[in-house]
TIRO-2110 file (N, C-alpha, C; in Angstrom, 1 decimal):
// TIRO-2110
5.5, -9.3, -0.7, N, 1, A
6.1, -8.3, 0.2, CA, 1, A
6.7, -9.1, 1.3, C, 1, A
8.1, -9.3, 1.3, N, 2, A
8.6, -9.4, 2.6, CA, 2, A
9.2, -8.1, 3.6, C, 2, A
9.3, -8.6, 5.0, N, 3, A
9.1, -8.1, 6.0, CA, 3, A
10.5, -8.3, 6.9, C, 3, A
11.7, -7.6, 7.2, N, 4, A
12.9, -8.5, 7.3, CA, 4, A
13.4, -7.1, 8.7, C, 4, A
14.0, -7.5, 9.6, N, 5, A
14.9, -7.1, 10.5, CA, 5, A
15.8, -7.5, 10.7, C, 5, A
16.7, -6.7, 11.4, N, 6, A
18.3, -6.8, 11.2, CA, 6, A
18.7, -7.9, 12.2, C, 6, A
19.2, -8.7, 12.3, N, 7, A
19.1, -10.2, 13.0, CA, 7, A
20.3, -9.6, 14.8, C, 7, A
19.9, -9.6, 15.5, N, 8, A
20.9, -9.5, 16.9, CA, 8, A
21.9, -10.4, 16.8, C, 8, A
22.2, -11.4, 15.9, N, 9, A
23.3, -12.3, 15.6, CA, 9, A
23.9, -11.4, 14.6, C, 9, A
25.4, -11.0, 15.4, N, 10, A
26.0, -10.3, 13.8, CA, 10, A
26.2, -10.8, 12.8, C, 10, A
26.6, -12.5, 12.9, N, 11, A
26.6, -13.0, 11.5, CA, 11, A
25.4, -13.3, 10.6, C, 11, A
24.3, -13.3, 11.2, N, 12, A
23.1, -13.8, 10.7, CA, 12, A
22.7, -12.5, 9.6, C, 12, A
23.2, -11.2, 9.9, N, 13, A
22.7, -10.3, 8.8, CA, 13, A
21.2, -9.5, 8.7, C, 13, A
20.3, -10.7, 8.2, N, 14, A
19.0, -10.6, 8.5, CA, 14, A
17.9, -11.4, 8.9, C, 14, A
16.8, -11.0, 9.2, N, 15, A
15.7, -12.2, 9.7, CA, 15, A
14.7, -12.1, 8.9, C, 15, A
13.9, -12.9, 8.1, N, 16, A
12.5, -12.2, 7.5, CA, 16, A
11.7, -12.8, 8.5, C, 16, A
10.5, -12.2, 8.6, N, 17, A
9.5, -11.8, 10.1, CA, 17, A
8.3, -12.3, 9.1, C, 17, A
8.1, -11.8, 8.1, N, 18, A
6.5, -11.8, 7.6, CA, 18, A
6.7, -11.9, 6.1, C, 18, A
5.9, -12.3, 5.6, N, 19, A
5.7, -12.3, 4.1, CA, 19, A
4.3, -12.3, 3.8, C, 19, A
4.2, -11.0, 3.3, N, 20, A
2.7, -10.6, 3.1, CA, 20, A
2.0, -10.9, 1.5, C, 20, A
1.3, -11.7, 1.6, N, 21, A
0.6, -12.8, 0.0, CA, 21, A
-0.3, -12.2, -0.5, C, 21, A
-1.2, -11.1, -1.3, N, 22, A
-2.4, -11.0, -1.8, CA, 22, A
-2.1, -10.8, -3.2, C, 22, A
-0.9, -10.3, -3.6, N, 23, A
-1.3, -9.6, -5.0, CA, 23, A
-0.9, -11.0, -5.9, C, 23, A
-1.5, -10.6, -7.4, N, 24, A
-1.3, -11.3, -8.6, CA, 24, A
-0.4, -11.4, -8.7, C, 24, A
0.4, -10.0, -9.3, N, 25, A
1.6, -9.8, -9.9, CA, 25, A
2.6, -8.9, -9.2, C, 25, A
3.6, -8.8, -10.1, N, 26, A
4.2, -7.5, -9.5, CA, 26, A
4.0, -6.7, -8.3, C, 26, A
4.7, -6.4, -7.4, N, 27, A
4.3, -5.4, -6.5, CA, 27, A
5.0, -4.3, -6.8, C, 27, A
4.6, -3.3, -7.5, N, 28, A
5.2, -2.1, -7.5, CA, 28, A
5.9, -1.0, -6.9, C, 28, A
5.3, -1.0, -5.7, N, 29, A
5.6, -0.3, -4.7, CA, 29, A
4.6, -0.6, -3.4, C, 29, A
5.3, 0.1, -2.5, N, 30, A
5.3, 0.0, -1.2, CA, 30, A
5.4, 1.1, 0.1, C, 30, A
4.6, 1.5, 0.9, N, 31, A
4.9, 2.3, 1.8, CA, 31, A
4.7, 2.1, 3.1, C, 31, A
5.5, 2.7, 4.1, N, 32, A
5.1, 2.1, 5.2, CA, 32, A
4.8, 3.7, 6.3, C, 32, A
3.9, 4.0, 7.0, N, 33, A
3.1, 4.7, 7.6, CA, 33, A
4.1, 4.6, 8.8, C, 33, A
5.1, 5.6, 9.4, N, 34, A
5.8, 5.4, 10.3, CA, 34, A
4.9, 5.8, 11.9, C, 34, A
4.0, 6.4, 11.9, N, 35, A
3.1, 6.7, 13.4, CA, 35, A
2.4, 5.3, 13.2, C, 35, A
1.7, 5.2, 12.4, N, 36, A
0.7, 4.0, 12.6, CA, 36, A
1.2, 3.0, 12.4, C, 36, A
2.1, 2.2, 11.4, N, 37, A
2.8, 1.5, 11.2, CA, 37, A
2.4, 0.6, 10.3, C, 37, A
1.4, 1.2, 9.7, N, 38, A
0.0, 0.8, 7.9, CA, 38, A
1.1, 0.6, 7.4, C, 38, A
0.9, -0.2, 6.2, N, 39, A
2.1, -0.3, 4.9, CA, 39, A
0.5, -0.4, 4.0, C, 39, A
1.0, 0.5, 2.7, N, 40, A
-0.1, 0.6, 1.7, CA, 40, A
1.1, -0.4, 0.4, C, 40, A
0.4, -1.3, -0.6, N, 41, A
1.1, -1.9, -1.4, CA, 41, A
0.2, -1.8, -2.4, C, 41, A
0.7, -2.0, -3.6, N, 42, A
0.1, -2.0, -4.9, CA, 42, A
1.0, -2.5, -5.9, C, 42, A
-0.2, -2.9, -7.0, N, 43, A
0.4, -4.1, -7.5, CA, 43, A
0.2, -3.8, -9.4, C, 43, A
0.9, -4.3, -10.4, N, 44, A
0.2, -4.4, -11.8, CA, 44, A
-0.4, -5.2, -11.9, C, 44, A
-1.5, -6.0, -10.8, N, 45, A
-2.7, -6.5, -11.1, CA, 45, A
-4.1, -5.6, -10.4, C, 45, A
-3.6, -4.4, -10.8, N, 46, A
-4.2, -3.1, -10.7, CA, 46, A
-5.1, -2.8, -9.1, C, 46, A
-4.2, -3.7, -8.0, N, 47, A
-4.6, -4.2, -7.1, CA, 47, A
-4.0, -3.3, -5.6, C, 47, A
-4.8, -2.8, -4.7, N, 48, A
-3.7, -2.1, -3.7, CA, 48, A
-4.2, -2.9, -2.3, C, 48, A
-3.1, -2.7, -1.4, N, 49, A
-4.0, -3.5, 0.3, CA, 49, A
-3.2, -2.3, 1.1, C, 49, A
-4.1, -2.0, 1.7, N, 50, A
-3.5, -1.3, 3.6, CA, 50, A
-3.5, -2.5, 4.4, C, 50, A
-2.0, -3.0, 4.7, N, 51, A
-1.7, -3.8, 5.7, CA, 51, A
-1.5, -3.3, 7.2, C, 51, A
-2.4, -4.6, 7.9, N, 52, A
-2.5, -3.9, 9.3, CA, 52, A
-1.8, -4.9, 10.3, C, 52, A
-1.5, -4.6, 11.1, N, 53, A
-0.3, -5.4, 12.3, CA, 53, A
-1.3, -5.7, 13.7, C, 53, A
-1.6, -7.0, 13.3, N, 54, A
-2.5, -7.1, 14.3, CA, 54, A
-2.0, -8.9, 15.0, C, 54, A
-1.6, -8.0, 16.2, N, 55, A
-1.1, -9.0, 17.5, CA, 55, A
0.0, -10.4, 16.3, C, 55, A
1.0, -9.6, 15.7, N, 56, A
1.8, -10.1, 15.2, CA, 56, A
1.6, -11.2, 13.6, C, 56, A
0.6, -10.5, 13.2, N, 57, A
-0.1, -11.1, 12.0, CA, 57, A
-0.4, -10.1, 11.1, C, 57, A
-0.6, -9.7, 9.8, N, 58, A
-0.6, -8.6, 9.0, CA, 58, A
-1.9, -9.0, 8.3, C, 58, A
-3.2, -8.4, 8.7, N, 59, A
-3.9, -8.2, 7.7, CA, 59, A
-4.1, -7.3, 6.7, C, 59, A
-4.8, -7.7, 5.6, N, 60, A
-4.8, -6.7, 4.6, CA, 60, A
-5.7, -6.6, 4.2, C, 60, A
-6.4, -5.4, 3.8, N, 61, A
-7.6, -4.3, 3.4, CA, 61, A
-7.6, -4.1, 1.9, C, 61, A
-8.4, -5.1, 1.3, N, 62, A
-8.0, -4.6, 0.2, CA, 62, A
-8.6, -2.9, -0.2, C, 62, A
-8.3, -2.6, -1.3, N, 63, A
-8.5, -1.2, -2.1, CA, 63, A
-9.1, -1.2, -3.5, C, 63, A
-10.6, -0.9, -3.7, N, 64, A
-11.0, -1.2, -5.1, CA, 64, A
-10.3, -0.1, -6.2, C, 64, A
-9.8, 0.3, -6.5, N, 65, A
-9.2, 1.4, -7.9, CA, 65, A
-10.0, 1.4, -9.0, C, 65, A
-10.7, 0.3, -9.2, N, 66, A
-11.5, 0.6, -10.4, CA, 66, A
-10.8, 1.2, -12.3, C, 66, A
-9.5, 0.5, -11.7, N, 67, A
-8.6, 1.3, -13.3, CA, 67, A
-8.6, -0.4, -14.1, C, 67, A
-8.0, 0.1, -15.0, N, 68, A
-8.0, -1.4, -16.2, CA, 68, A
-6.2, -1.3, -16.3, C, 68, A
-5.6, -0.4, -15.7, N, 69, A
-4.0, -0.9, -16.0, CA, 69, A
-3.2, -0.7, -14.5, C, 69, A
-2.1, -1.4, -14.8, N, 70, A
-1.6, -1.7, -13.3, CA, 70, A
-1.4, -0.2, -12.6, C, 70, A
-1.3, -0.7, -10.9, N, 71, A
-1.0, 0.6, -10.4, CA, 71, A
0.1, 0.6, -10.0, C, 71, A
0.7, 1.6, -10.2, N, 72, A
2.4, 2.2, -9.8, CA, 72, A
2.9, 2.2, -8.6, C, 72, A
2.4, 3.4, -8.2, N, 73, A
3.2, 3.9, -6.9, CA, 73, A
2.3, 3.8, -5.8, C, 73, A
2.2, 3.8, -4.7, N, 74, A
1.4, 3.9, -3.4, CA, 74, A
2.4, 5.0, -2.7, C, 74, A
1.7, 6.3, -1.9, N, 75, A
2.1, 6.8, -0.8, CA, 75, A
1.2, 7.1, -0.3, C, 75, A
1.5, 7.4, 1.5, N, 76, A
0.7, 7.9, 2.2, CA, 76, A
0.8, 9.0, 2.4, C, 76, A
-0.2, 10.3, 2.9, N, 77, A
-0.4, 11.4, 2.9, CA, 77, A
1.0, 11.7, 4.6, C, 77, A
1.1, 12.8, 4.9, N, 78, A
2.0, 13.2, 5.7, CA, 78, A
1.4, 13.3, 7.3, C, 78, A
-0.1, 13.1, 7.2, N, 79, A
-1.1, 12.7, 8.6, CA, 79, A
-0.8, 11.5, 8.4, C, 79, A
-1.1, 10.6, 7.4, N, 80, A
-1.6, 9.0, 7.5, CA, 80, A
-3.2, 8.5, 7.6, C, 80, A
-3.6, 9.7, 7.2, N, 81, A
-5.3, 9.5, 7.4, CA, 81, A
-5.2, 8.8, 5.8, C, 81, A
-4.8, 9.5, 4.2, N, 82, A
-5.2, 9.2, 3.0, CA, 82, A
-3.8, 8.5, 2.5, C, 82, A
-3.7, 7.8, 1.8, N, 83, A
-2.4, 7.6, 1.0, CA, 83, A
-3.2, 7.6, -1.0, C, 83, A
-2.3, 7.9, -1.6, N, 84, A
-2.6, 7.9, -3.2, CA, 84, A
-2.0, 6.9, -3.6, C, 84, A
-2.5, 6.5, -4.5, N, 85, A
-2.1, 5.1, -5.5, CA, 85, A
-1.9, 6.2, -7.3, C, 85, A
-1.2, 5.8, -8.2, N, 86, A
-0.9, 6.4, -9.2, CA, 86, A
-0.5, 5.2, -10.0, C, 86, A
-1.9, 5.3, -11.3, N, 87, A
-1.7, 4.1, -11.9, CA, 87, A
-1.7, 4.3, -13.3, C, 87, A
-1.5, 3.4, -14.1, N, 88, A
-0.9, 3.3, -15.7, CA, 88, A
-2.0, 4.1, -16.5, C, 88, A
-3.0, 4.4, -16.0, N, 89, A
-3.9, 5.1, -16.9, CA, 89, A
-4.0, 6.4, -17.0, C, 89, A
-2.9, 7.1, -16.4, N, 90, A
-2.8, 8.4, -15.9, CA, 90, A
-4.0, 9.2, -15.5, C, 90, A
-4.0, 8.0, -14.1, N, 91, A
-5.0, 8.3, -13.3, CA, 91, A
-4.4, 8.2, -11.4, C, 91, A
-4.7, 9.0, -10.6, N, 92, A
-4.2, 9.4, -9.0, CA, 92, A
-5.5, 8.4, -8.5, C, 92, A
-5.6, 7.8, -7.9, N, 93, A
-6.6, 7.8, -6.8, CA, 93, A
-6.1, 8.2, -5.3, C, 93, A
-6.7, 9.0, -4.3, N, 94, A
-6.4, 9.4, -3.3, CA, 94, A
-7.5, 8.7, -2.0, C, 94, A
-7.1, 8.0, -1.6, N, 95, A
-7.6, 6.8, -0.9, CA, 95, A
-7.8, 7.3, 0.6, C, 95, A
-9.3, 6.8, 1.3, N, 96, A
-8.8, 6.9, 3.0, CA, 96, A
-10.5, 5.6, 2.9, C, 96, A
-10.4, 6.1, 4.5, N, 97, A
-11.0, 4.8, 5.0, CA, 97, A
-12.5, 5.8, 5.4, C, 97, A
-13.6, 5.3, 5.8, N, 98, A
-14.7, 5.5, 6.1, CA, 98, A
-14.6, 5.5, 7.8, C, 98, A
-15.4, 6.6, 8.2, N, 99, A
-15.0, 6.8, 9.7, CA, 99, A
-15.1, 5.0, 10.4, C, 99, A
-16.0, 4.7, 9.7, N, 100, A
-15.6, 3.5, 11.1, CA, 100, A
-14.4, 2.2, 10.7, C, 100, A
-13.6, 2.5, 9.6, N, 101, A
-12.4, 1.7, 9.4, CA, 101, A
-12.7, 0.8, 8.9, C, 101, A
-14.0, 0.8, 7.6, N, 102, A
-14.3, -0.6, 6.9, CA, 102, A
-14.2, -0.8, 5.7, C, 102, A
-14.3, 0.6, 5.5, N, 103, A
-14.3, 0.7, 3.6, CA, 103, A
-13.9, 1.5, 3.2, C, 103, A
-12.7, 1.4, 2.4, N, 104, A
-11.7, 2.3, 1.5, CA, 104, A
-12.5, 2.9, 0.6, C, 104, A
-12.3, 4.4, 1.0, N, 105, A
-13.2, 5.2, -0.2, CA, 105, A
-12.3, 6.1, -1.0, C, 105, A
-12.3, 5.8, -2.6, N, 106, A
-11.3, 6.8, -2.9, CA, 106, A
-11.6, 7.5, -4.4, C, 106, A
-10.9, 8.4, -4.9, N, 107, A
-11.4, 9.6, -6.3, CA, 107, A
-10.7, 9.8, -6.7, C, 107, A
-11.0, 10.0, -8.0, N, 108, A
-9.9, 9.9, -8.7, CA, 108, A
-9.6, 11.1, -9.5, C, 108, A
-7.9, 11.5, -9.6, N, 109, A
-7.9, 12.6, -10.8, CA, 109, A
-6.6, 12.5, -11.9, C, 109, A
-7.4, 13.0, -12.9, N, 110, A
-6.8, 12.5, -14.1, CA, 110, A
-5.6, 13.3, -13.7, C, 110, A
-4.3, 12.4, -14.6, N, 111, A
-2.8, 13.3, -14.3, CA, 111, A
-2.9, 14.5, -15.6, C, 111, A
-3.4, 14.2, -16.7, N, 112, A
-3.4, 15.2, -17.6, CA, 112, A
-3.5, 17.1, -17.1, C, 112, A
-4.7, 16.4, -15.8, N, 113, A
-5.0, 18.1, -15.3, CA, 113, A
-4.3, 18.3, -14.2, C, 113, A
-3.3, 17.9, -13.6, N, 114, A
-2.4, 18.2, -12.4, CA, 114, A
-1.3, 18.4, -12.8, C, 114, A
-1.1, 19.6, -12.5, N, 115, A
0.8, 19.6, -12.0, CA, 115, A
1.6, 19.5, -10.9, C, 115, A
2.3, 18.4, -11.3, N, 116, A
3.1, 17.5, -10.5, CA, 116, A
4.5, 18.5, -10.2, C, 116, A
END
């Protein structure tokens, strides 16, 4: 995942700022938490992180999913308390953090019984 801003040099175009490294494969998608400024990523190495912006350095949180096929999509809820991951096994998981901000706890529901 890179990280890019629009460069104050008009000819320069763009700057990349950060390049965020955890996943295997693919990154599927991406979102970014516009109050808090979280970005949730996920990957087809069935892998998700909540990236955090800490004093100009991005760490990342991983997210256990517990599925056997990649995951798709990441968004965050419309608070930014939960975001959902949506992965190849037509399976949601709906993700948040544990009150004290240590451990991603998340549940899952099959897409078969939801209408989308």
């Amino acid at each position: 995942v890179h990280i890019y801003r629009a460069s104050l040099d008009t000819n320069s175009g763009w700057e990349r700022l950060h390049v965020l490294k955890e996943h295997g494969q693919v990154v599927s998608s991406v979102d970014w938490a516009a109050n808090s400024g979280q970005i949730v990523s996920c990957s087809h190495d069935s892998t998700a992180y909540v990236w955090t912006d800490r004093e100009d350095r991005w760490e990342p949180a991983a997210v256990i999913l517990r599925q056997n096929k990649g995951a798709l999509v990441a968004k965050w809820s419309p608070c930014e308390r939960k975001f959902a991951v949506g992965c190849g096994s037509k399976v949601a998981c709906i993700c948040y953090f544990d009150r004290w901000g240590t451990t991603c706890i998340n549940c899952e529901i099959a897409l078969e019984y939801c209408m989308l």
